[in-house]
C-alpha positions as CSV (number, residue, x, y, z in Angstrom):
1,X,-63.8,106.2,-20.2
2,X,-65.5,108.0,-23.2
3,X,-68.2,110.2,-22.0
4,X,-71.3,112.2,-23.8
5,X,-71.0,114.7,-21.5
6,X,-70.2,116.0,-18.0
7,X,-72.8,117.9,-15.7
8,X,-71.8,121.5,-15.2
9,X,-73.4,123.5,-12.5
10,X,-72.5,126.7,-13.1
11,X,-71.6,129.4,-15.3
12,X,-72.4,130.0,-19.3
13,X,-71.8,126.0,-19.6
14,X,-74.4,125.0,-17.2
15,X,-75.7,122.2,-18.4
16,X,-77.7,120.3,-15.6
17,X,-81.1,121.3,-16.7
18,X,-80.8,120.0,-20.2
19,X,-79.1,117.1,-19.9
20,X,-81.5,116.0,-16.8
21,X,-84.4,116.4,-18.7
22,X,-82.1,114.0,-21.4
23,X,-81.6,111.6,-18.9
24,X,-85.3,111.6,-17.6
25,X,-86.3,110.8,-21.2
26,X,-83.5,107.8,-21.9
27,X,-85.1,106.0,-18.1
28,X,-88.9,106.7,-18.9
29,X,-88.2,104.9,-22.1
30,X,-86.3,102.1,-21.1
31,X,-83.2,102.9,-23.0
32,X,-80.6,102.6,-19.6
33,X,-78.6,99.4,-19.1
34,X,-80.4,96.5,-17.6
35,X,-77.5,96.0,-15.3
36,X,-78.0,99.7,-14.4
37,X,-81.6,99.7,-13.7
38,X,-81.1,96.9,-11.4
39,X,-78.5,98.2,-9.2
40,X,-80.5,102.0,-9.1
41,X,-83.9,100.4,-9.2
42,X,-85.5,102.4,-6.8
43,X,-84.4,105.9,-8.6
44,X,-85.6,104.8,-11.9
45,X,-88.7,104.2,-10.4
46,X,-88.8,108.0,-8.7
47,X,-87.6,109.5,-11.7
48,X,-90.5,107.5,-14.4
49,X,-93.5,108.4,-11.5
50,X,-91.8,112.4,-11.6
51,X,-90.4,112.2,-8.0
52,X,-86.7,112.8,-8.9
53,X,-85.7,114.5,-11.6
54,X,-83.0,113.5,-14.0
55,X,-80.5,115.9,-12.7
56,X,-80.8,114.3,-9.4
57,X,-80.3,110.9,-11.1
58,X,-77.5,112.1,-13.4
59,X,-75.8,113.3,-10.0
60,X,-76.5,110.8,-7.6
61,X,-76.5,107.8,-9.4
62,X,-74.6,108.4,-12.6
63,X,-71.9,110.9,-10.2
64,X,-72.2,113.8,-13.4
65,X,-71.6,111.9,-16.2
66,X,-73.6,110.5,-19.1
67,X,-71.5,107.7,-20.8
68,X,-72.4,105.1,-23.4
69,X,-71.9,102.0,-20.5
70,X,-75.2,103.8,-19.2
71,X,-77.8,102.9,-21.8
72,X,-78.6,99.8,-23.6
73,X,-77.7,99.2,-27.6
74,X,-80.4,101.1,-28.5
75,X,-79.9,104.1,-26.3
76,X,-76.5,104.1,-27.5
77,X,-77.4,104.2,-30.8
78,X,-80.3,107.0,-30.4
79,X,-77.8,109.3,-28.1
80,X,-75.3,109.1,-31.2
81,X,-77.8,110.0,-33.5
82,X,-79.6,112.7,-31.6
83,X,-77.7,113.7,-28.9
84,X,-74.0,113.6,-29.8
85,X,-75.1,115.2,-33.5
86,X,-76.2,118.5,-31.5
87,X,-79.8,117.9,-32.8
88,X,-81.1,117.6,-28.7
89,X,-79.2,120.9,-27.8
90,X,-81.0,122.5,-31.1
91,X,-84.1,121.1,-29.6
92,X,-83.9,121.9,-25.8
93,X,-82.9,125.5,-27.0
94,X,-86.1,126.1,-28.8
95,X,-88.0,125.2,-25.5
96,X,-89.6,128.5,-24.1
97,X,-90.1,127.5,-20.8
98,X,-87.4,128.9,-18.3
99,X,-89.2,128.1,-14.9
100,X,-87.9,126.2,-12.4
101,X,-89.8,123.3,-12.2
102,X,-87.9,120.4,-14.0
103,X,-90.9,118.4,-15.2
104,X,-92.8,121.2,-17.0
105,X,-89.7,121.6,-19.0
106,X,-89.1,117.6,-19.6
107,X,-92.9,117.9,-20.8
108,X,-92.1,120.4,-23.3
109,X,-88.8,119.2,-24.6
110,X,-90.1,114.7,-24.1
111,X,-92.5,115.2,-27.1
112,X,-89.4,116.3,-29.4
113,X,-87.3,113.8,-28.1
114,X,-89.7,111.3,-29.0
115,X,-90.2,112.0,-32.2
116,X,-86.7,112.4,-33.1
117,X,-86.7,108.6,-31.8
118,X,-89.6,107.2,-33.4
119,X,-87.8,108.7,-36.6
120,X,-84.3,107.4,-35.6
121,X,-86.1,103.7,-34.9
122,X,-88.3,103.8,-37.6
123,X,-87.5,100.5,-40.0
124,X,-85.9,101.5,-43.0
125,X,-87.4,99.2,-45.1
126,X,-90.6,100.3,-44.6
127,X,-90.1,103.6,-46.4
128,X,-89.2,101.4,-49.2
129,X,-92.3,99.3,-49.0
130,X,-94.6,102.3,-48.5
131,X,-93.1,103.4,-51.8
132,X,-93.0,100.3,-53.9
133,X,-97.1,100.4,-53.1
134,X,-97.7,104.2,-54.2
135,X,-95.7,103.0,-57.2
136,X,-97.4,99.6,-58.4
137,X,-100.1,100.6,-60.5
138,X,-103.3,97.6,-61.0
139,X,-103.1,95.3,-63.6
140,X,-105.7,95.6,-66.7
141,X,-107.2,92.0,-67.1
């Protein structure tokens, strides 16, 4: 089964944190499979109202692992782009909170995530269109 990555608890790897706050972003956006969301209903709806974190998801519900079969198309197609590429880890890393509460640091982090995602979903047409505009020049009549 191909994996993104594994939750580590402890040590210089420990990832749990990070990729919770990962996780927390992919279910408040609707980005995990359907099939998913219904059998873990419940969780999704603790983890988008802030009452479980994502690293309690990722470990009761998705057992450690983050794998492709747990998002939908476009999830896999954003955690390729964003996640997989090292740009979230970049990201997360330039977050200076280093509390303990789990949602301050999804707060800090979800606004960077998101715009790495409108960027990644963002048509790519509609640059071309923006700059065939800027480019057509009126007509003298």
């Amino acid at each position: 089964m191909e994996l993104y990555e594994s939750m580590t608890l402890n040590g210089e790897g420990r990832n749990v944190e990070r990729l919770g706050a990962f996780v927390a972003w992919l279910i408040s956006n609707d980005l995990m499979n359907p099939m998913l969301v219904d059998a873990s209903g419940s969780s999704v709806a603790r983890v988008r109202m802030q009452d479980l974190t994502g690293a309690d998801f990722l470990s009761t519900i998705l057992h450690g692992d983050l794998s492709p079969s747990h998002l939908n198309e476009l999830g896999r197609g954003f955690t390729n782009s964003y996640f997989v590429s090292g740009q979230y880890a970049e990201d997360y890393a330039a977050c200076r909170y280093e509390g303990e509460d789990e949602w301050l640091r999804f707060d800090e982090i979800s606004p960077k995530i998101s715009a790495a995602f409108r960027q990644f979903n963002q048509p790519k047409s509609a640059l071309r269109e923006i700059g065939a505009k800027i480019l057509k020049f009126p007509s003298r009549r």
